[in-house]
N, C-alpha and C positions, 0 to 999 in steps of 0.2 A: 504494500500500500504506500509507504513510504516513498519508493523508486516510483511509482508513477506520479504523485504530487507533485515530485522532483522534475519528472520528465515533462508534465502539464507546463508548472514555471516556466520550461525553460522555452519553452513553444509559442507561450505567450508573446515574444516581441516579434517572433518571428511572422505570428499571422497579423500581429497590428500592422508590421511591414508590408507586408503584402497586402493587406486590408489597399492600401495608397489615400487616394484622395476620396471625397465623397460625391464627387462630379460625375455627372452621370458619364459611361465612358462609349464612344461610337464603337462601331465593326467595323475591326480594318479587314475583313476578308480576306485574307492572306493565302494564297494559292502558290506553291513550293513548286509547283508544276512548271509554272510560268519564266521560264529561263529571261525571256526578253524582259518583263517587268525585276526580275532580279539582277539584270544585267544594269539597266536605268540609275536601280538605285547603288549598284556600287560608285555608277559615275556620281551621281549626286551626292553621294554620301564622300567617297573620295575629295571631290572640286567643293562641295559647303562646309565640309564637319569635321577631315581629317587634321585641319589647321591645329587644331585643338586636341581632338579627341584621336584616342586609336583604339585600334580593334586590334590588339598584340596577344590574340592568341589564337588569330589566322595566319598564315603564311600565303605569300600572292600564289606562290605556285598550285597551291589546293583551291583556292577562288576560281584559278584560273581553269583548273580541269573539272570543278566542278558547275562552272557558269558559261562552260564552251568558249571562253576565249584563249585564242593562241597568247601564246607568252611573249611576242613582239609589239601585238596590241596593248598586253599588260604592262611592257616597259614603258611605251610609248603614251602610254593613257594615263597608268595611277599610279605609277612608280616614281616619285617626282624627285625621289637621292639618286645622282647618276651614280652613287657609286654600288647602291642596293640588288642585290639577287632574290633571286625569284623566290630562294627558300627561305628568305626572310621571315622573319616575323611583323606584321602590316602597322607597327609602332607609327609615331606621331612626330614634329621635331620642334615642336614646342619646350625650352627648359621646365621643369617642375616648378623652380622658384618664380619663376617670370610668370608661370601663369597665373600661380596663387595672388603673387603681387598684383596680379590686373582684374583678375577674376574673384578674388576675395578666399580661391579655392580652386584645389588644380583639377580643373576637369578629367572627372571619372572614364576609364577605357571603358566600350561599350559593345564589347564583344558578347556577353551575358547579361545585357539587360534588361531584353526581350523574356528570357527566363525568369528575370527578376520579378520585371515589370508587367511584363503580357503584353500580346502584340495591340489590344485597344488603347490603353493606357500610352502608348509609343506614338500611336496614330492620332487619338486626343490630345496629346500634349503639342506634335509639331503643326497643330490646325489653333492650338491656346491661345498662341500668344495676343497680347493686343496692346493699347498706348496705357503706359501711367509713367506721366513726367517724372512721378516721385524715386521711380527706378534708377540707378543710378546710370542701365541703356536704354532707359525711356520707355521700357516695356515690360508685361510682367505674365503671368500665365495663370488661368484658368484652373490648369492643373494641377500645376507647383507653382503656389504663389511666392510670391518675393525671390522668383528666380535670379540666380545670378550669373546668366548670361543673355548677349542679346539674340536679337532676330536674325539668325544668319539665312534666311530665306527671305525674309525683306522684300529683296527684287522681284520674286515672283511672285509672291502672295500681297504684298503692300504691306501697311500698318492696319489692325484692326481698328473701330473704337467699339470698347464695350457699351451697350444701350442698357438702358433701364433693365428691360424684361432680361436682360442676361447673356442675349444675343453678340455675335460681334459680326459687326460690320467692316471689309477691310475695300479700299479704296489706293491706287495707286500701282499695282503690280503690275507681272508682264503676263500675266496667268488669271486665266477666270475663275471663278469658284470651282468648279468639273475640274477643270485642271491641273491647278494647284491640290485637288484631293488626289489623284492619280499618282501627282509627284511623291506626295506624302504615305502614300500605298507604297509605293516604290521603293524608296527610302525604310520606310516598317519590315519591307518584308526581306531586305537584304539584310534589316539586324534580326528575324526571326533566323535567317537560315546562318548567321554569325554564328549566333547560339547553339544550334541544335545541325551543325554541316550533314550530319548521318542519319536526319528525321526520316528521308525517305526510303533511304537503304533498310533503314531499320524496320522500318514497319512492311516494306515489302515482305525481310527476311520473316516478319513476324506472319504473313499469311503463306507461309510456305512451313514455318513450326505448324502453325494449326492445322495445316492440311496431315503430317506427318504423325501429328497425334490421332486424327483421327485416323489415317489408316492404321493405324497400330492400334486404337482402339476397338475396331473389327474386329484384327487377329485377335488381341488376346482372347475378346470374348467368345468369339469363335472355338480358339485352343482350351478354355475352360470348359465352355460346352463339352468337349470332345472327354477331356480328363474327367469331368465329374460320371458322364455315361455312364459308365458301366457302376457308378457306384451306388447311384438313385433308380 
């Protein structure tokens, strides 16, 4: 009784964690199928997010075989150290202390944050953002309030303003509503598949177990049959 008390405690922070915000969170629909929209958002993720952030517990060479892009494209596209190989690790080149110093806190690697977070919670947060001067980037999020960093999608989506009823309206981008959600689909689902690279390997291999159990559960029942015969 004791050990599970113990065990309950210690669980508690974990699912207030994960609990997140209390915002209601959209469907990113996340489809692992879709090579071409995982392909999109490595670029976007690359060219808006890597300034900062890294996903350093990918290596380009595994994005690369598993997103079908040849490894010339991969030099040529998101590899931006000339001096980096393929079987790097996909790290960031931001200093630690520089960034804390500008950011207040060195932006977290985001290789497993989809795990963390879940892919809604991923896809509401980069649709969040909107204007509050009081931010110290002029803007603040829905989802994590008092964020502390700014809108590095900007250019496509605009600046929101939040309305009374809760809405936000954004005005100024190079992207419509439809479209800016797509980008942001795009973007979610390259950190779903960051997280979890073998989601689909795995669960294919997992309907290839079940098929194997079941034929093996014929036989035996079968082979029982047969033994118990002569004794009933």
């Amino acid at each position: 009784m004791k050990k599970l008390l113990i065990a309950l405690v210690a669980l508690v922070p974990t699912l207030a964690f994960a609990s997140g915000s209390s915002v209601h969170l959209e469907s990113a629909n996340i489809d692992l199928n879709d090579t071409e929209s995982l392909q999109r958002g490595l670029d976007l993720f690359q060219h808006n997010c890597s300034g900062c952030h890294s996903t350093q517990y990918q290596r380009y060479i595994r994005v690369a075989n598993d997103l079908d892009i040849s490894l010339d494209d991969m030099r040529a596209k998101f590899m931006f150290d000339d001096d980096a190989k393929p079987g790097d690790l996909m790290e960031n080149a931001i200093p630690e202390e520089a960034a804390a110093k500008w950011f207040g806190s060195t932006p977290p690697d985001l290789t497993l944050v989809a795990r963390v977070r879940g892919e809604d919670w991923i896809y509401t947060y980069l649709k969040g953002f909107y204007k509050d001067e009081n931010r110290p980037f002029g803007v603040n999020n829905i989802v994590f309030p008092s964020v502390g960093m700014p809108h590095v999608l900007e250019h496509l989506q605009g600046i929101p303003v939040k309305q009374e009823d809760g809405t936000l309206v954004s005005t100024g981008g190079s992207l419509n509503a439809e479209e800016y959600d797509q980008v942001v689909r795009d973007i979610t689902g390259f950190l779903v598949y960051s997280g979890d690279p073998v989601k689909l390997e795995r669960e294919s291999l997992g309907w290839w177990v079940m098929g194997f159990l079941s034929i093996f559960f014929v036989l035996a029942y079968l082979l029982k049959k047969e033994y118990w015969r002569d004794v009933h």
